[in-house]
Structure formats: C-alpha cells, structure tokens
C-alpha positions in Angstrom: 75.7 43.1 -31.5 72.3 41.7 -30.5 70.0 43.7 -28.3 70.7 42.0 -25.1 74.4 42.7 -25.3 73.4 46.6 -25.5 71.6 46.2 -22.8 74.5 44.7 -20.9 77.0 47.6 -21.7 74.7 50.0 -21.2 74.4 49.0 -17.3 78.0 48.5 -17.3 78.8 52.0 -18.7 75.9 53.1 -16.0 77.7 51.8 -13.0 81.0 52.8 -14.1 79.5 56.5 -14.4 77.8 56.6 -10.9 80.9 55.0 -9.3 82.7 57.6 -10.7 80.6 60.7 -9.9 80.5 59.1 -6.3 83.9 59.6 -6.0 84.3 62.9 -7.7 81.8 64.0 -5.0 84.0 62.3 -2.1 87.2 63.7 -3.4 85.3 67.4 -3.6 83.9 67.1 -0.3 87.3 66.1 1.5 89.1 68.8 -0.6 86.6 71.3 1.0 87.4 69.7 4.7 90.1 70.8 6.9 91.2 67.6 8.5 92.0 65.8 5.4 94.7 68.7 4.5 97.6 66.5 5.3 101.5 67.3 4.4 103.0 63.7 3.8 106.5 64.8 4.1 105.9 66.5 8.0 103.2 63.9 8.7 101.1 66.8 9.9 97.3 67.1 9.8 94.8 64.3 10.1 94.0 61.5 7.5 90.1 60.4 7.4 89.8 56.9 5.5 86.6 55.9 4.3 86.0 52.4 5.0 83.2 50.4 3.5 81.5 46.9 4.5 78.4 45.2 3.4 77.4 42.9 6.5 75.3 44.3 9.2 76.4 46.4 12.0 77.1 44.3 15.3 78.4 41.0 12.7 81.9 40.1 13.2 83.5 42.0 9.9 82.6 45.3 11.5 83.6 44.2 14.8 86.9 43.9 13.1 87.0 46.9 11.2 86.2 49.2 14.5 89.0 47.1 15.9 91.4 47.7 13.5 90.2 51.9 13.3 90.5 52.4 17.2 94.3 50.3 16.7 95.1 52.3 13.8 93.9 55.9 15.7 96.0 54.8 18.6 98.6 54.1 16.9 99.5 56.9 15.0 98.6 59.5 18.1 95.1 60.0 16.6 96.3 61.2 12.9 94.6 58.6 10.9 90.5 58.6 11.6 88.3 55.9 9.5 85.0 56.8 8.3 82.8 54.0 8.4 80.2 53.0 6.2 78.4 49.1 7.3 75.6 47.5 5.8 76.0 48.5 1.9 75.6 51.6 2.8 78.3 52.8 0.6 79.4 49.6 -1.8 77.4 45.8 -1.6 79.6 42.8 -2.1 79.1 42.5 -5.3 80.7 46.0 -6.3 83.3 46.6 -3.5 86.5 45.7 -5.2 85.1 47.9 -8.1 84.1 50.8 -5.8 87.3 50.8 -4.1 89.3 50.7 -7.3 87.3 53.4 -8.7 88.0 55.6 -5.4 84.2 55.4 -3.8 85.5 54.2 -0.6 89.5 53.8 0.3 89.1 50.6 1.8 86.5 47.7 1.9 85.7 44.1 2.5 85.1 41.9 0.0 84.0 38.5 0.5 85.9 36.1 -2.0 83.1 33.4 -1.7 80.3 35.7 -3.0 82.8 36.4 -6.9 82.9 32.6 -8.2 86.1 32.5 -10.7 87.3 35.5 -9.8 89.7 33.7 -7.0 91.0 30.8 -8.4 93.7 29.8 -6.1 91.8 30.9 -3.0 88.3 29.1 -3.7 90.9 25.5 -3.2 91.1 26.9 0.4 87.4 28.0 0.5 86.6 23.6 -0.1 85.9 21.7 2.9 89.9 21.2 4.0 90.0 20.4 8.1 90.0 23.3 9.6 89.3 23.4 13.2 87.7 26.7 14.1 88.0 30.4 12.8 91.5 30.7 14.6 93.0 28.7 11.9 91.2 29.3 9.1 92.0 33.0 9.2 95.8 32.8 10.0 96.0 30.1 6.6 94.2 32.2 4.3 95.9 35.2 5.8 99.4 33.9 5.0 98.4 32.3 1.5 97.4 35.6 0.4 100.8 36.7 1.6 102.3 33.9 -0.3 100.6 33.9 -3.5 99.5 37.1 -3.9 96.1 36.3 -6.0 96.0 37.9 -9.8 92.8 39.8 -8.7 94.4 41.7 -5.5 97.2 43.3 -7.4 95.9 46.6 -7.8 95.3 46.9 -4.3 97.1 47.0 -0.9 95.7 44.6 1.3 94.9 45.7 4.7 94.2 42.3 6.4 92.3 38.8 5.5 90.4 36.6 7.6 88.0 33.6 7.4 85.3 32.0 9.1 85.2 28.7 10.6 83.5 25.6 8.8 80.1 26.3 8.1 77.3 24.0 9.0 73.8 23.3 8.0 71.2 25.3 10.1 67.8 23.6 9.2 64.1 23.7 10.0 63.7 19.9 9.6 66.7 17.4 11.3 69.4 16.5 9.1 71.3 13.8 9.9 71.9 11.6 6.6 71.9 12.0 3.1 68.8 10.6 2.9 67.4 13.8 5.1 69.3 16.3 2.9 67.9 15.1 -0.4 66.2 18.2 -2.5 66.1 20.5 0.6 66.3 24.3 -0.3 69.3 25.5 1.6 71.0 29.0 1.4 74.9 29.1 1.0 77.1 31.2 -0.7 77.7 31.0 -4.6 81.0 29.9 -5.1 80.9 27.1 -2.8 77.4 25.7 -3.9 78.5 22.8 -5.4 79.4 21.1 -1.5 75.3 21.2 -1.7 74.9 19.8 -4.9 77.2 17.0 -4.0 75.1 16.2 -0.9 72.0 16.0 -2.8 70.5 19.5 -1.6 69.4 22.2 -3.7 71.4 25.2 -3.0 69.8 29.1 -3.3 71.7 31.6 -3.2 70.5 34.6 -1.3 72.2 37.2 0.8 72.4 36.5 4.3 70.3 39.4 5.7 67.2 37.6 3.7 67.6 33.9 5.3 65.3 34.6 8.3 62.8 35.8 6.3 62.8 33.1 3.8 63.2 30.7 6.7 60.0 32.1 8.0 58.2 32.2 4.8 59.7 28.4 3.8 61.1 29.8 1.2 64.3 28.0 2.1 64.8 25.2 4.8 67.8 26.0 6.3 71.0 28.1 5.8 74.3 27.2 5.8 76.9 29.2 7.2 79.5 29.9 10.3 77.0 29.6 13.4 77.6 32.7 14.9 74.2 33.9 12.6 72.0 31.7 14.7 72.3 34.3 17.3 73.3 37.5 15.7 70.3 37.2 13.1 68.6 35.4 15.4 68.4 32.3 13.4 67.5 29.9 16.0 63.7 31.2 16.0 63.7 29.6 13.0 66.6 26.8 12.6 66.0 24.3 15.2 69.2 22.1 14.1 72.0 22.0 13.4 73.8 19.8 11.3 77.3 18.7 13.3 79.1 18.5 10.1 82.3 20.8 8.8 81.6 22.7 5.1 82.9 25.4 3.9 84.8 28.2 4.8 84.2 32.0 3.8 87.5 33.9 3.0 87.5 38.0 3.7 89.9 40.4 2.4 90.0 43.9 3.4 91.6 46.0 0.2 92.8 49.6 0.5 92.7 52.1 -3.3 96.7 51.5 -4.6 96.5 55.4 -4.7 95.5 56.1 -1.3 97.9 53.7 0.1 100.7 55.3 -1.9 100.1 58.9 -0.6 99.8 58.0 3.0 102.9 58.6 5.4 105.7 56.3 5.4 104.9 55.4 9.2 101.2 55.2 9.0 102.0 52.6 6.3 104.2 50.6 8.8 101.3 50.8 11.6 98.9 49.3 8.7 101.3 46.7 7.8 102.3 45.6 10.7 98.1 44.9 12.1 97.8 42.5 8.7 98.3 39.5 10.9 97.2 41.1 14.3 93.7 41.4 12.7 93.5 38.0 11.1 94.4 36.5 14.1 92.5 38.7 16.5 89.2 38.4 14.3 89.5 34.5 14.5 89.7 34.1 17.7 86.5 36.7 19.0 84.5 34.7 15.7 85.5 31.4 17.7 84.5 32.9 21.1 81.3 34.2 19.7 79.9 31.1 17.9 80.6 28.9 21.2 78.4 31.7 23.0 75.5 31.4 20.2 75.5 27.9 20.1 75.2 27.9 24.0 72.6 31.1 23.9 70.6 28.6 20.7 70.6 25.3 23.2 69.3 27.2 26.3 67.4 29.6 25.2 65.8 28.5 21.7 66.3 24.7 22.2 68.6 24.0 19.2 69.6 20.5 19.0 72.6 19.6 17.8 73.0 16.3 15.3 75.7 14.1 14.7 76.7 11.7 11.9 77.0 8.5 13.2 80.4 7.2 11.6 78.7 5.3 8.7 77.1 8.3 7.5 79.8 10.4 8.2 82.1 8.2 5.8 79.3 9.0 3.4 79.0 12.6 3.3 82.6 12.6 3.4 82.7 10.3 0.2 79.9 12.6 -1.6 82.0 15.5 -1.3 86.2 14.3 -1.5 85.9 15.5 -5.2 85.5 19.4 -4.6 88.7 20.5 -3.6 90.7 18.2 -6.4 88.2 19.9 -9.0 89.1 23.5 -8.1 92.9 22.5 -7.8 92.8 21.1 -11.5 90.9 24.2 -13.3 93.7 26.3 -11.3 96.3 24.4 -13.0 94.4 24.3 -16.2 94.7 28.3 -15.7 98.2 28.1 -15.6 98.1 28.8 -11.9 99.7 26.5 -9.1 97.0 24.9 -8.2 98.7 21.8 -7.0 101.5 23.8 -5.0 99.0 26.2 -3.1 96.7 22.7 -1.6 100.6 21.4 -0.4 101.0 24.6 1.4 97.6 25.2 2.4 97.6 21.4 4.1 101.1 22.3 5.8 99.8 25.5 7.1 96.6 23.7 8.4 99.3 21.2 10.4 101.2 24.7 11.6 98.5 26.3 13.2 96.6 23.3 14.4 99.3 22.7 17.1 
C-alpha cells in the first residue's frame, strides 16, 4: 500500500471515529433528558428528533424543515419536538447521509447534486428535462423516488424530497450566446457540471455560501443556480444578469436513521408518512413564489436585466447540450439499472403535473 493510500484510510478511519463519538455523546445526553423517555407501546412522553441541514438559515430547505417540525408537533398533540441544527452546524453536505447513518443527527438533508455517482437514476432527472418551475420539479422527483427507490436510500426512511426549479446563469458580464459564455468561470454544482462544459464555460465548483465573495473578488463570473439566491444571498449586488435560459435542477432528500424510524410510534410514523408529498409539494410552490419575488426585488431595486435567446441561439444552446441526459441514461443502464425506463416515466410525470 503506497503512502498516499495510508493517508487516505487514515482520514477515513478519523471521520468514522468522530462521527461515532458524536453520537455516543448525543445518545448519552438524551439518555440523561427527561423528555426523550418515551414508552412506544402507550405512546407516552415526548420524542425530540435531531434534524440537521447544511444551507443557511432563512434558505428555502430550512423553511421547509420548520414547516414540516411545526406540522409534525401539531400533529401528534405536541409529542414529537425536532431539534434543529442549519448551516452545517451539525453535518455539511458532504457527510450527511454518513452522519445520519452513523446516528449524529436522526434526520438530514442531503443534496443529491453535490455526491456525483452516487445517484445514478436520479442525476437523469437532475439533466436539463422541461420542467416548468419548482412545483413540478419537486412532485416528479418526489414520486420517482417513491417509484424506484434509489440503491443509496435503502438504509434510510425517507421523510420527503423536493427539487428546485431550473437553474439559470447569474453573471457579472451579459450572456446571451455561446459566443458570450465561452471560458467564463461559473459556479454550479458538481454533478451537473458537465451542462457548462457543453456550453463552452468553465465550471468551479464551490459551495454556495462562497459565490458572493468570489463574485466580488472575480474569482468567478457568475453562478448558476435556482434564482431565489439573487435575493436571499443577495446576489444581485453582484450578478447584474441573468441568463433567461432553463439548466439544471437540484434534487433534495430529507433521510431519517432506519433505527430511529423503527422505534418511533406506530401513529407518529403515519403522521411522517403521510407529510412525504405534502412537503414536496408545499416546498415547490413557496420556492416558486419566492424566486418570482427575488427576481422582481433584483429588477427594481438592483436593476437586473433579464436576457433572452433569440430563437437562433436558443436552437443552439439547446443543440450543445441534447447529449446530457441520453449519457447519464446509458451509464445507468450500463450499471444494470433502468436507466431507459426511469426517463419514460420521468417525461410522463413531467406531462402529469404540467397540466
């Protein structure tokens, strides 16, 4: 074993260890608290559930997480309470599934986009596919999950999945050809990249809480993402345009520890279960209503313009990037996974909720 392969299980077996000892520490310390004594069988006591998230407070993941906790509280007459813990304060993206697996947190939200390979099936739906607005997007992943039940979710309960709308290019300098795109630094998500690539750009990837900064700097020239950052990040000090073309999507799933979920009360299970597609659907429609009040707070108050492909150049980007999806659907299929059946349903649930 070479030296730099030592190295490499020696962090593993360092992360492993802490995530561990973090959750011997939060199993100790609800052991020694009162309201998490509960008796399943007489459904008596109170149930606190950790709940960890890595965007920043006010974004529209936590907005849906305080959502679903007040829901959840009301629900079952106060006996569930949810502990949260925003901002990577707890887990980051890239060690949520991992941290809730291991028991740090009892639920989290993971962000499918940010673990490349890790969601074959779903990074077909990620691809630029027609979705209209955040509405649809989140009930179609929402029921795909349902439907497929990805490889990587099995040792979890899913709590609810939701997506954002198409992301679109938020730039310093106007983009409004390919000709304009060429070599510009753009921040976007890992796993959908490539869409940049295609275009001629030269994707970074960064997390999103470092785009204005980078913006500012020029470290990057734009960002590309669901709009509702121009205004919660207050982007549009620094992203003058915006790019009136459809991208990608960004798929969320909120997991729950298979052993919490096992232990909790047969109707507190049934209240979880049955605000799955409440959430999806209720977290699409306030991401929809926000971005339409950012974009209109970006035009009056920063002066964002927005640009449009004229139909030429529209047929162009269009052309540059037709390839993506039919790329990730064969490496599905050359996984042994139905890559091919899950774009047929994912365009027929597109048609469904587009109604």
């Amino acid at each position: 074993m070479n030296s730099m392969n030592v190295v490499k299980d020696a962090k593993k077996s360092i992360f492993f260890m802490l995530l561990n000892i973090t959750a011997i520490m939060l199993m100790l310390s609800a052991c020694s608290s009162p309201n998490n004594e509960v008796d399943s069988s007489t459904n008596e006591g109170t149930i606190n559930l950790s709940y960890a998230t890595f965007p920043p407070p006010g974004t529209f993941p936590n907005i849906q997480m305080n959502k679903w906790a007040e829901e959840l509280e009301l629900r079952t007459d106060g006996q569930v309470e949810v502990d949260p813990f925003v901002g990577g304060s707890l887990l980051e993206a890239s060690n949520m599934l991992d941290g809730v697996s291991a028991g740090v947190s009892d639920i989290g939200l993971t962000a499918t986009t940010y673990e490349p390979g890790r969601f074959p099936l779903l990074e077909i739906a990620e691809a630029p596919s027609g979705y209209q607005d955040a509405e649809i997007s989140s009930q179609v992943v929402n029921d795909l999950i349902e439907e497929f039940s990805p490889d990587s979710l099995e040792d979890f309960k899913v709590v609810t999945s939701f997506a954002t709308d198409p992301s679109y290019i938020q730039s310093i300098n106007p983009i409004s050809s390919l000709e304009d795109i060429e070599g510009e630094q753009l921040r976007i998500s890992g796993g959908v990249s490539s869409v940049l690539e295609d275009l001629g750009a030269s994707p970074v990837g960064l997390p999103q809480d470092q785009v204005p900064e980078s913006m500012q700097t020029r470290v990057i020239d734009g960002n590309v993402s669901s709009r509702e950052i121009l205004m919660d990040m207050n982007l549009a000090n620094q992203a003058g345009y915006v790019t009136d073309y459809p991208l990608t999507i960004t798929i969320f799933v909120v997991v729950m520890n298979q052993q919490v979920w096992e232990e909790l009360p047969d109707d507190t299970k049934e209240v979880i279960d049955e605000l799955n597609k409440e959430m999806s659907l209720f977290t699409g429609q306030y991401l929809d209503g926000h971005i339409e009040e950012a974009m209109e707070w970006g035009e009056e108050s920063e002066g964002v313009e927005i640009l449009s492909l004229d139909d030429g150049e529209e047929e162009r980007w269009d052309n540059a990037i037709e390839g993506m999806q039919e790329d990730r659907v064969r490496r599905a299929e050359e996984q042994g996974l139905p890559g091919e059946e899950f774009q047929e349903r994912l365009y027929e649930l597109i048609e469904k909720y587009s109604e």
